[in-house]
KOLDRENGU-964428 format. One line per 3 residues: number of its first residue (from 1); their letters; for each residue x, y, z of C-alpha. Coordinates in pm, whole numbers. Layout:
NUM) A) X/Y/Z | ...
This chain:
1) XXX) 0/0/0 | 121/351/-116 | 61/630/131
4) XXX) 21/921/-138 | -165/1122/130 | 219/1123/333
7) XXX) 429/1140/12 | 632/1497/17 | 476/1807/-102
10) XXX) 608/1866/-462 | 656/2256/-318 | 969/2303/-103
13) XXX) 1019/2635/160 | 665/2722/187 | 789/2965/426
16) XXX) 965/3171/174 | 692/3222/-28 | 457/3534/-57
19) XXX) 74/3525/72 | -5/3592/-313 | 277/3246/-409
22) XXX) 144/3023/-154 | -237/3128/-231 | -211/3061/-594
25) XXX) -19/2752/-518 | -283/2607/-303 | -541/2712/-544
28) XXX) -380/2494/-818 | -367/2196/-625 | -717/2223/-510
31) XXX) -831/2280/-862 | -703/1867/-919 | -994/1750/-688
34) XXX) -1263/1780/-872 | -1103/1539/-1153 | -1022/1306/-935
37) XXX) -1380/1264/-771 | -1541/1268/-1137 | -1280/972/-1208
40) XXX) -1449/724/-887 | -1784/818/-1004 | -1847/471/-1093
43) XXX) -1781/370/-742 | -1983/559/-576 | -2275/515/-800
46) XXX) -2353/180/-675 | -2324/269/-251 | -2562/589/-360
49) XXX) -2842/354/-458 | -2785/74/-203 | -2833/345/43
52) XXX) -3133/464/-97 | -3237/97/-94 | -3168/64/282
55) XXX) -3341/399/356 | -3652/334/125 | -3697/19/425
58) XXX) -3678/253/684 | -3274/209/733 | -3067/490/844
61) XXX) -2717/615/705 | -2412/654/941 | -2089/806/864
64) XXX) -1805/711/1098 | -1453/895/1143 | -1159/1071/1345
67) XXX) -1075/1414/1306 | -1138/1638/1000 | -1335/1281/821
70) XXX) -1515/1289/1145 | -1590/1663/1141 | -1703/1645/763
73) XXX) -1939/1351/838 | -2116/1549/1135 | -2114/1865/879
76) XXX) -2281/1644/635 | -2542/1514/862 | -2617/1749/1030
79) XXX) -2750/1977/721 | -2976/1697/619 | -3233/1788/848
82) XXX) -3275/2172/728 | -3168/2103/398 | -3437/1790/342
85) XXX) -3698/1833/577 | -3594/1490/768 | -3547/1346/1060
88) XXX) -3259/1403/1279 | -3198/1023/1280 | -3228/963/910
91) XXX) -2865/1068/895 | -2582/1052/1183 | -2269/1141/1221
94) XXX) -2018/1040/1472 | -1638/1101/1554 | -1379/949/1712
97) XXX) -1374/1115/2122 | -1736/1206/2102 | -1912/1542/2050
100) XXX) -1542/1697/2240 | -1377/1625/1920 | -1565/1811/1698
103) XXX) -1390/2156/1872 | -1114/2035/2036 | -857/1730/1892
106) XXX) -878/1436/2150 | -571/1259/2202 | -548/910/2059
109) XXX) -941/874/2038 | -900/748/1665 | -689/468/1771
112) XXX) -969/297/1956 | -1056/-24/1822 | -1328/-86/1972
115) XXX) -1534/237/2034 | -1666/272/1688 | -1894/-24/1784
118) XXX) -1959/129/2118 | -2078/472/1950 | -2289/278/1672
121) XXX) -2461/46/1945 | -2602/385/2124 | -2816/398/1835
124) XXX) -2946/66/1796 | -2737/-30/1470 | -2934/-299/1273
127) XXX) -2917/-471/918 | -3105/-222/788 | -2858/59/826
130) XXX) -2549/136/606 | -2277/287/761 | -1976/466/582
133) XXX) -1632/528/710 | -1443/837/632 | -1084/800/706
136) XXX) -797/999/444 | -542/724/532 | -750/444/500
139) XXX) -570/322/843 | -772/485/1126 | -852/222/1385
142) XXX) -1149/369/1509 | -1298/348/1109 | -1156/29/1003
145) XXX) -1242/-149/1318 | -1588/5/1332 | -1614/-135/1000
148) XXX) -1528/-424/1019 | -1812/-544/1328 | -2101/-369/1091
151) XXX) -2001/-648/832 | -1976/-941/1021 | -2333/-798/1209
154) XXX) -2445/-789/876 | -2460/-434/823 | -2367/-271/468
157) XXX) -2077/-71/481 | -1914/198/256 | -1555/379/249
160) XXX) -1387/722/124 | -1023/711/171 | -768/903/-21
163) XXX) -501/609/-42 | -559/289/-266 | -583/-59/-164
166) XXX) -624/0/252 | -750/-155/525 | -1046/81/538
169) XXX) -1147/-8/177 | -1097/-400/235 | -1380/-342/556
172) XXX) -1650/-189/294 | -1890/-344/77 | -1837/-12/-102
175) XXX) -1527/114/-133 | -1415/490/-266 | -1112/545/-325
178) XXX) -1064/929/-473 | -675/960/-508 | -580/1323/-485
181) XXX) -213/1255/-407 | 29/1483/-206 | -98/1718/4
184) XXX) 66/2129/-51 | 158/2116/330 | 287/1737/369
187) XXX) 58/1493/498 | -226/1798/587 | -519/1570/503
190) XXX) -786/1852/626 | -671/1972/276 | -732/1807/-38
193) XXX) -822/1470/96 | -1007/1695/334 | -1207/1846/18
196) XXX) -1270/1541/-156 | -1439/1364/122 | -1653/1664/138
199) XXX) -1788/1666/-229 | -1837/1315/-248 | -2038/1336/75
202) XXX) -2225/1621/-114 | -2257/1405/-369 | -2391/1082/-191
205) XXX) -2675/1299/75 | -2761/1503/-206 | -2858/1235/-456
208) XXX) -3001/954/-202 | -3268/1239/-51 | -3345/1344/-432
211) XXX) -3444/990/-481 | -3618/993/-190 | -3822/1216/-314
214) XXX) -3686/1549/-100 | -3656/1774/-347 | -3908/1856/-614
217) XXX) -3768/1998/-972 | -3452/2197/-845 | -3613/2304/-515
220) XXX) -3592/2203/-133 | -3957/2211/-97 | -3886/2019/223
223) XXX) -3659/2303/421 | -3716/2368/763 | -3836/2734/829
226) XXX) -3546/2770/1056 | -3485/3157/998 | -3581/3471/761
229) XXX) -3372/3365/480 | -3560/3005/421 | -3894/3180/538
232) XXX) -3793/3448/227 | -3682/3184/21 | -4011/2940/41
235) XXX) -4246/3232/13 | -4039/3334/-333 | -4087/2934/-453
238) XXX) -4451/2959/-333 | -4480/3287/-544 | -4332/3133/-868
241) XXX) -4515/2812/-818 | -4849/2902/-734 | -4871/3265/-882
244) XXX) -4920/3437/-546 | -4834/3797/-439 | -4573/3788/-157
247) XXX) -4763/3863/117 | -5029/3560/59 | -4772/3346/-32
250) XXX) -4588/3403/281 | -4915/3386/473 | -4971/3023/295
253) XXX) -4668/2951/355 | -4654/2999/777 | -5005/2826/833
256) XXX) -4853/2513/653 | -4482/2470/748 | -4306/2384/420
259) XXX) -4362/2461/59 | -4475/2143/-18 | -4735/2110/209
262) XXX) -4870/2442/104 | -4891/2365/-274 | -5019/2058/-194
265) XXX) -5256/2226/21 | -5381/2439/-228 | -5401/2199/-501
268) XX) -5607/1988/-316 | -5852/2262/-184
């Protein structure tokens, strides 16, 4: 196995560089990523609509991982329920050292080999679950080992790692492996492994709760009213939608709690 995410930095003395050197430089390695997710496409295609599978049965999705992974999963899942209009336990994210970790690193937490399991049995893990492990290495205990007791409890697993052929990847049913090689700052994952991991986990929430039927056309007609901005922003849909002036729209809007309910509402009158 080839670490590329600890091979050197093809830039050497970053600290003689300029602000304007070292922010084009990490500009042009960040502009890599994206071709290297489009190229594991294919792999992620399949995990995408086993999930949805799962989740159509009443299954839940967790992501799994230590440090920025960890932090990226928790990000993920925890816009689902705004973004989507679902339940807080459709998607869950947990890290390595608990809810700590997410603000403060926590010493030696992702070299647990057993709390994974732990932190998964809180919620009543079952078959019917799928549970994804975010680790850049592809060597984090706490992910590999978590892993590796969903499959032999018969739970579906999935993987992004930034290295090829690791033990993280072996533990998943479906493994992603988006190789974005050397990091600018050597071995700084939270970087461009760091990135990847976060558009392919916009990728894979995105597209399961579109074919879950969360999103209507282009729109999040399921978006929590949380503050003025998604109030604003459902009253506008409602307006384009239904042909309303902004005040009844708004009005319709309020009384029913989400833009689809309203048009339905109305529709059905």
């Amino acid at each position: 196995m080839i670490k590329y995410t600890e091979q050197p930095s093809k830039y050497r003395h970053l600290e003689r560089m300029s602000v304007q050197e070292l922010l084009e430089n990490i500009n042009q390695e960040d502009k890599t990523v994206p071709h290297a997710v489009e190229q594991i496409i294919p792999q992620i295609t399949p995990l995408v609509e086993a999930i949805v599978s799962r989740m159509e049965r009443g299954g839940r999705l967790f992501y799994i991982g230590a440090g920025t992974s960890g932090r990226l999963g928790i990000v993920d899942a925890s816009e689902c329920p705004p973004t989507f209009g679902v339940p807080d336990d459709w998607v869950i994210g947990l890290i390595a050292g608990g809810d700590a970790a997410i603000r403060k690193a926590q010493e030696f937490a992702e070299d647990s080999e057993n709390q994974a399991w732990k932190d998964l049995q809180e919620y009543l893990i079952n078959e019917g679950d799928v549970v994804i492990g975010i680790a850049a290495s592809g060597t984090t205990p706490y992910v590999v080992h978590g892993l590796n007791n969903c499959r032999a409890h018969g739970i579906l697993t999935g993987c992004i790692t930034c290295n090829a052929a690791t033990p993280v990847a072996a533990a998943a049913d479906f493994p992603i492996e988006v190789i974005v090689g050397p990091e600018f700052v050597t071995g700084s994952t939270r970087m461009k492994s760091g990135t990847a991991q976060k558009l392919v986990l916009n990728m894979i929430s995105t597209s399961v709760m579109i074919r879950l039927g969360r999103v209507e056309d282009n729109k999040m007609v399921n978006m929590q009213l949380t503050n003025n901005k998604l109030v604003d922003r459902g009253t506008r849909m409602l307006m384009q939608e239904l042909d309303l002036d902004y005040d009844t729209a708004q009005k319709l809007l309020l009384q029913h709690g989400s833009v689809r309910k309203a048009v339905l509402a109305v529709r059905t009158a």
